[in-house]
C-alpha positions as CSV (number, residue, x, y, z in Angstrom):
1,X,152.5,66.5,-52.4
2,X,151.9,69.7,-50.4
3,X,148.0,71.7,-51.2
4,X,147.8,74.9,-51.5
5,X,145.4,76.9,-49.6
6,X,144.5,80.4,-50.3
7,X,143.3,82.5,-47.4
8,X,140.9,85.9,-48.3
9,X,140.4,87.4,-44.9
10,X,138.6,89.9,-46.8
11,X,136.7,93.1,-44.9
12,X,134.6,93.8,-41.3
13,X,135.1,90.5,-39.0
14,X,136.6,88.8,-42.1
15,X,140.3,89.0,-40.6
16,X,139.4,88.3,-37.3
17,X,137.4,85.1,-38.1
18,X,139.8,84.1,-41.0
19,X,142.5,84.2,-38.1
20,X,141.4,82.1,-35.6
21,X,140.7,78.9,-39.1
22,X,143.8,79.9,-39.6
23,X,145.4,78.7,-35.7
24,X,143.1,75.2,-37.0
25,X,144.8,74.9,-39.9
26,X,148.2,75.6,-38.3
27,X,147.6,73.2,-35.6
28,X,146.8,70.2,-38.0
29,X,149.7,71.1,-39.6
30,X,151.9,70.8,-36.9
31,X,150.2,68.2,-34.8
32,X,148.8,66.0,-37.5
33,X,151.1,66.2,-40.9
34,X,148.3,67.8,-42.9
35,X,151.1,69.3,-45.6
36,X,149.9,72.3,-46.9
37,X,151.0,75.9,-47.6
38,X,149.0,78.8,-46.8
39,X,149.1,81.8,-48.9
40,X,147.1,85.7,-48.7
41,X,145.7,87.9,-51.2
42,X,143.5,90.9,-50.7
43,X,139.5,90.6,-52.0
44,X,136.7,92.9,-51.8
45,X,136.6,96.3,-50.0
46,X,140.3,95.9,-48.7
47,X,141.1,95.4,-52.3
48,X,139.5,98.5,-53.7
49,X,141.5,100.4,-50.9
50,X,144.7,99.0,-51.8
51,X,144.0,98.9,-55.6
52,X,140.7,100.2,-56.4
53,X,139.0,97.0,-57.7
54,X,137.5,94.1,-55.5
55,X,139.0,91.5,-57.0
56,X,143.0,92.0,-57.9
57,X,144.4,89.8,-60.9
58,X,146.7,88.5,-59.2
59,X,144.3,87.3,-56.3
60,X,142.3,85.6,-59.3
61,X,145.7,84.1,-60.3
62,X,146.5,82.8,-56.8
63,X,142.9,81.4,-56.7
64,X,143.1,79.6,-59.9
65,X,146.7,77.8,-58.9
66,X,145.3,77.3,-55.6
67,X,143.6,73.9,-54.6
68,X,141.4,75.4,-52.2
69,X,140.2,78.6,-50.9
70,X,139.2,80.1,-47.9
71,X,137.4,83.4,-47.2
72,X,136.1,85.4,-44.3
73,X,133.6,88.0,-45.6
74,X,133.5,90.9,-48.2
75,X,131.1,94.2,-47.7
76,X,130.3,96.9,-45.8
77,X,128.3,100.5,-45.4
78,X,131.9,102.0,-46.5
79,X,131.7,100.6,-49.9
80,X,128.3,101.3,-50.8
81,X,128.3,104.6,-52.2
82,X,130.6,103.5,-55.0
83,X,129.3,102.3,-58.4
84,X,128.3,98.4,-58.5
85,X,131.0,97.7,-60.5
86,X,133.5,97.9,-58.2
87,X,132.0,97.1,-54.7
88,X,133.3,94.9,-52.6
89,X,130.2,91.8,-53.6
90,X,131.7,91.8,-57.4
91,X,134.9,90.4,-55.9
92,X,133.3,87.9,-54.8
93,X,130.6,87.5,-57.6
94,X,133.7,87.5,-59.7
95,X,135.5,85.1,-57.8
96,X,132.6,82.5,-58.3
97,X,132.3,83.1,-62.1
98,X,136.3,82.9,-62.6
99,X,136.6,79.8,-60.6
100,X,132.9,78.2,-62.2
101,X,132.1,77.7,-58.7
102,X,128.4,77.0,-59.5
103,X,127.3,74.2,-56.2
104,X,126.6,76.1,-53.4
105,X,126.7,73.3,-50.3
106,X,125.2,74.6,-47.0
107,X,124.5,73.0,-44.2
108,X,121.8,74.3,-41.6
109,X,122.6,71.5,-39.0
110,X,122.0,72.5,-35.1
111,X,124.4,71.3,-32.8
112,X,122.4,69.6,-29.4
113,X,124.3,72.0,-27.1
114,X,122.6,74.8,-29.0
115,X,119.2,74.2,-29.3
116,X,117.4,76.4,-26.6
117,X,120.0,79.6,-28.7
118,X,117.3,78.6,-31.3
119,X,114.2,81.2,-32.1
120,X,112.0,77.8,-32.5
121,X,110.7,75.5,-29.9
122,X,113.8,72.9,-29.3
123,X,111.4,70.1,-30.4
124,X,110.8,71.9,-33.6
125,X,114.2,71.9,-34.1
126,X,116.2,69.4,-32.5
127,X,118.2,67.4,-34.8
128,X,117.9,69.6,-37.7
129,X,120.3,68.4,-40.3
130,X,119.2,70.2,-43.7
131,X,121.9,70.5,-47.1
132,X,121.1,73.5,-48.9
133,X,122.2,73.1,-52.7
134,X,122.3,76.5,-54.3
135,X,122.8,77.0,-57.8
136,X,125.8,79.9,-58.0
137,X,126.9,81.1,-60.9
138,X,123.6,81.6,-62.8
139,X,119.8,83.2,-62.3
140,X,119.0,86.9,-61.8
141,X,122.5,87.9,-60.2
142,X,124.9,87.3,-63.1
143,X,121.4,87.2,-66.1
144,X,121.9,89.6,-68.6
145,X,120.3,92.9,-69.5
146,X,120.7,94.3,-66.6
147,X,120.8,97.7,-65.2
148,X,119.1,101.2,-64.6
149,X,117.9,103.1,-67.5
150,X,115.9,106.7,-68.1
151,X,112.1,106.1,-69.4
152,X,110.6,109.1,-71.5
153,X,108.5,110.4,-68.7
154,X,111.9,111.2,-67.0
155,X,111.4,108.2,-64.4
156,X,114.4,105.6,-63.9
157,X,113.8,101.6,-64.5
158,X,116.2,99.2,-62.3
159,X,115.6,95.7,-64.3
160,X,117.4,92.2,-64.3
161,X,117.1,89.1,-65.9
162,X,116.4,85.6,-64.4
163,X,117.8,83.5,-67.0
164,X,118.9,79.5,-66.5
165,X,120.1,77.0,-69.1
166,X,118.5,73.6,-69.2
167,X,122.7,72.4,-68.6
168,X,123.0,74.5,-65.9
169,X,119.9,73.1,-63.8
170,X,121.0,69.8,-64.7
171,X,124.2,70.2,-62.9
172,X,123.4,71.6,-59.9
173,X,120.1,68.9,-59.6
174,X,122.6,66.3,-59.8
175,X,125.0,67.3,-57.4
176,X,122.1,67.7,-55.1
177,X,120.7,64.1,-55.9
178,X,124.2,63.0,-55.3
179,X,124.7,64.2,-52.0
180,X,121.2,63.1,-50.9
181,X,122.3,59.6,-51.5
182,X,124.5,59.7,-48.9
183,X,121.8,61.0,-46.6
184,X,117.9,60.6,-46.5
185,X,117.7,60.1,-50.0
186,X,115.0,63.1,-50.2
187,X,115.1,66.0,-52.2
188,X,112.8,69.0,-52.4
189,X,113.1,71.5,-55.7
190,X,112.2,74.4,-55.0
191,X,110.9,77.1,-57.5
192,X,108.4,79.5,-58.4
193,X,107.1,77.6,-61.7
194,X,103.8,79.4,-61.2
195,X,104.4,82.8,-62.3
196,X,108.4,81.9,-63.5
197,X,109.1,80.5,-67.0
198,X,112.5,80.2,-65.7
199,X,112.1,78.3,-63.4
200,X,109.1,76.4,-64.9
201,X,112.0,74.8,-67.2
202,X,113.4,74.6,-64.1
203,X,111.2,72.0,-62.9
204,X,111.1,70.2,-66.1
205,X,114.5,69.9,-65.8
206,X,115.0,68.6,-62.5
207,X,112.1,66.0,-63.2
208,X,114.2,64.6,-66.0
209,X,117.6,64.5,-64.3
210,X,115.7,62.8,-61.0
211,X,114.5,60.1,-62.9
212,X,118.1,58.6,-62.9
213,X,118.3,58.2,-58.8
214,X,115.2,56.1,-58.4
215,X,116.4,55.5,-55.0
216,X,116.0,59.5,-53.9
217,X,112.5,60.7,-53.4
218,X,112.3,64.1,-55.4
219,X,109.5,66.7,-54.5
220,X,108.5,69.8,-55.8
221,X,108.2,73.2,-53.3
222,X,107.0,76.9,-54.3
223,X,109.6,79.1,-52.7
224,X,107.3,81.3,-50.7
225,X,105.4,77.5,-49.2
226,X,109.4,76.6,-48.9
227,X,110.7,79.5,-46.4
228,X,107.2,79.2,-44.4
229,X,108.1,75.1,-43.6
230,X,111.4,76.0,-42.9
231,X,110.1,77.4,-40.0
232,X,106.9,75.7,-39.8
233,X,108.4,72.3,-39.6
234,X,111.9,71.8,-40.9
235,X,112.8,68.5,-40.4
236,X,110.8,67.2,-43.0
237,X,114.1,68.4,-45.4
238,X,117.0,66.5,-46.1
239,X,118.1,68.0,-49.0
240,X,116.8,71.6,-50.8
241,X,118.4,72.4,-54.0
242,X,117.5,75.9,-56.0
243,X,118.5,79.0,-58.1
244,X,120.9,81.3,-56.9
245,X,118.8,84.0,-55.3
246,X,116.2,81.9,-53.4
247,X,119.0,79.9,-51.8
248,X,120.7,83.0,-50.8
249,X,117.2,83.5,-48.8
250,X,116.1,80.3,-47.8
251,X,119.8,79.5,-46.7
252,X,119.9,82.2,-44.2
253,X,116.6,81.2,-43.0
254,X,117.4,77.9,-42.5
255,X,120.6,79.3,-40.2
256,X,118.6,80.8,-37.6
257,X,116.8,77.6,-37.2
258,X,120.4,77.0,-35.9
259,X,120.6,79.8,-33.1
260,X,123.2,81.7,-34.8
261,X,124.0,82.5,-38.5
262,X,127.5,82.2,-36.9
263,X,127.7,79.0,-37.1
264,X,127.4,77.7,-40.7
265,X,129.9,77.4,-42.6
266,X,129.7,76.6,-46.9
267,X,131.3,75.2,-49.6
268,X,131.1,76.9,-53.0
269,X,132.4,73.6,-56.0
270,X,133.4,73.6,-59.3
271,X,133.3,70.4,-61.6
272,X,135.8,69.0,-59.9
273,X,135.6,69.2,-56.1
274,X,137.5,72.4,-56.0
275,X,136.5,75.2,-53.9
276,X,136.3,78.1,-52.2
277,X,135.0,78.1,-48.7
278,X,133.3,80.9,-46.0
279,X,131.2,81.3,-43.0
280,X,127.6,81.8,-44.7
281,X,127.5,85.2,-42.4
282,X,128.2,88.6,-44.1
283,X,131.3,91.4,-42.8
284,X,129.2,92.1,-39.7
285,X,130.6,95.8,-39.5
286,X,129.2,97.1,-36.6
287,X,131.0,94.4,-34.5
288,X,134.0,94.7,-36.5
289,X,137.5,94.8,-34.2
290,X,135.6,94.3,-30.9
291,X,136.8,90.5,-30.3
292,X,132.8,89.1,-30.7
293,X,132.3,87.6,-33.9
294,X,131.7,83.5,-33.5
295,X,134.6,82.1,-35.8
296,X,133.2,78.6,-35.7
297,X,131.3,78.6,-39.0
298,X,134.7,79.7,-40.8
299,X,136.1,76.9,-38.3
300,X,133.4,74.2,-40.0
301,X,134.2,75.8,-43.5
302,X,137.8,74.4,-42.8
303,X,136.5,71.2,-42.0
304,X,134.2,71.3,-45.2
305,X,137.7,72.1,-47.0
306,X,139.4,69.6,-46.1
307,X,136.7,67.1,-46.7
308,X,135.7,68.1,-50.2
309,X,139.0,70.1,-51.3
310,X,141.9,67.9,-49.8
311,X,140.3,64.5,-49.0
312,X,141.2,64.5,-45.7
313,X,137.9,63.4,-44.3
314,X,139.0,62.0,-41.0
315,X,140.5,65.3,-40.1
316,X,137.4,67.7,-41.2
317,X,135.3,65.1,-38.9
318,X,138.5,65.9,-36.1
319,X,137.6,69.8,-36.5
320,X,134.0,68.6,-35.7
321,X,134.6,66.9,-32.6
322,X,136.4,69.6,-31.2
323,X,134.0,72.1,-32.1
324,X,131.1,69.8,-30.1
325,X,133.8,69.4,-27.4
326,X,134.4,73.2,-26.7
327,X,130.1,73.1,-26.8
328,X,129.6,70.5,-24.4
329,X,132.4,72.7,-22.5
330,X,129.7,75.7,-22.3
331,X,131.7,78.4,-24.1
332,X,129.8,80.4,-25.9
333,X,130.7,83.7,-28.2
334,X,128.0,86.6,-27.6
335,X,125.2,85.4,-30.8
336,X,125.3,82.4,-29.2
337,X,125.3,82.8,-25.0
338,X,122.6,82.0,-22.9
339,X,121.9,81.5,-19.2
340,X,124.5,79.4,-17.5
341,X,127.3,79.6,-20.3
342,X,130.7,81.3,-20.5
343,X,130.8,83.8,-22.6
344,X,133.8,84.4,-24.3
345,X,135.5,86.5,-27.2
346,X,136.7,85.2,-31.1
347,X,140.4,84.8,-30.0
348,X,139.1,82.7,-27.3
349,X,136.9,80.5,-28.7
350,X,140.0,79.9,-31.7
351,X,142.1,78.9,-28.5
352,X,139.4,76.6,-27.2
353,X,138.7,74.6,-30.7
354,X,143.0,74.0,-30.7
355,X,143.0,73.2,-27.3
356,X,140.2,70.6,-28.1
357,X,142.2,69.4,-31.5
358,X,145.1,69.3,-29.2
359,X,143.9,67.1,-26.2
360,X,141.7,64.6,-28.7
């Protein structure tokens, strides 16, 4: 039975990105019987344009009928002076909550061919291979009270709340424990249960719920000690798994252990192994239409669709090998270049990856 797949090129570089997946998903089509149907919907700042809200009910309708989805990026300076309600972030916010997307999956792997693009010495991080679990659709970004209020003294308050349920730690500690048994069977919690009563429960929780995998090692990390060993010494992680907002910092950390936030993609679950799936990078707006934005981590998030979404593992891992192939080949889009490479444009490097899919 033919999948559906729905494509959000969304705003900034998110077309051009979302276009070169897109000649991936084509070319498996063609060349190796992957039967699926591509449909697009507007999300995010292109939405308000068309519509004046990020997220479009009838893109939520196509999302929820859809059996996997793939975005390019939503944001920019544009949106910004209009009220937080409708900026281009709640479509996406609201496409997480809507879909109960709440397992975050991302990858900080470095690729061999890559490792002097790195800010880190190469020993420090050659052979990095780190799964980020974030928690998504909880914590201080969807916690309510929230908002800006007027004080008696005439001042303004911003406040929000950090709020997790012990179900909802549960979940997302498990599907990190999970994943870890396919790996190094380590995984590091990390929390602030030291000045948090969230995520003290937090803690507790994951204690509880680790003591059914007595095979995986499960350690404790303050988030501040966390994002200093990331680039201290980051191979001591196999798996990390935390609340919404410290994964959304530690997460893009951990990708310029990498050499490029360009190349990491991510795979956003619900329950049942549905998802959305986008390059970790945001709009990237003041390189937006200029042909330089790397499209592999949208490229990967195909291949992360296809083996979590579609079950089509031995294709994602095809996607891989193609993506190492046009490495080893010394292209290189502009994040990523370095002496003795050929630098080359997002178009190009699309071509390359089909070329490789092609010839394997």
């Amino acid at each position: 039975m033919s999948k559906n797949i729905l494509i959000l090129p969304g705003d900034g570089i998110g077309p051009e990105i979302v276009s070169e997946a897109m000649k991936v998903l084509v070319c498996l089509r063609d060349d190796y019987g992957l039967d699926v149907d591509m449909d697009e919907a507007l999300v995010g700042g292109a939405a308000y344009d068309a519509i004046g809200h990020p997220l479009p009910e009838a893109t939520l309708q196509y999302a929820r009928e859809a059996d996997a989805v793939l975005l390019g990026a939503v944001g920019g300076p544009k949106w910004e002076p209009l009220d937080i309600s409708v900026r281009p972030e709640k479509g996406l916010l609201g496409l997480r909550s809507e879909l109960g997307l709440f397992a975050n999956l991302r990858p900080a792997i470095l690729y061999p061919q890559l490792a002097e693009a790195s800010t880190l010495r190469p020993e420090v991080v050659s052979g990095l291979d780190i799964m980020i679990v974030r928690e998504l659709t909880g914590g201080i970004y969807f916690g309510q009270p929230r908002g800006v209020r007027d004080l008696e003294n005439g001042e303004k308050e911003g406040y929000n709340t950090l709020i997790y349920k012990e179900s909802e730690v549960e979940r997302i500690v498990r599907v990190a424990m999970d994943i870890a048994m396919k790996r190094g069977r380590r995984v590091c919690s990390v929390d602030k249960a030291n000045v948090l009563e969230c995520t003290e429960l937090w803690r507790e929780v994951a204690i509880r719920a680790g003591s059914d995998y007595p095979d995986v090692e499960l350690s404790h990390m303050y988030v501040d000690n966390a994002a200093m060993q990331l680039v201290r010494a980051p191979k001591q992680f196999d798996v990390m798994v935390t609340t919404n907002m410290f994964g959304d910092i530690l997460s893009d950390c951990a990708a310029m252990l990498t050499g490029s936030i360009g190349m990491l993609p991510s795979a956003s679950l619900d329950e049942n192994g549905k998802g959305m799936y986008e390059p970790i990078h945001g709009s990237a707006p003041d390189i937006s239409g200029k042909g330089l934005a790397n499209p592999l981590a949208t490229i990967l998030s195909v291949a992360m669709l296809l083996r979590y979404s579609l079950d089509e593992p031995s294709l994602a891992e095809r996607i891989e090998q193609a993506v190492n192939s046009v490495l080893d080949s010394g292209l290189r889009t502009p994040d990523i270049a370095s002496p003795g490479t050929v630098e080359v444009g997002t178009s190009e490097m699309g071509d390359a990856v089909v070329k490789a899919l092609r010839a394997a």
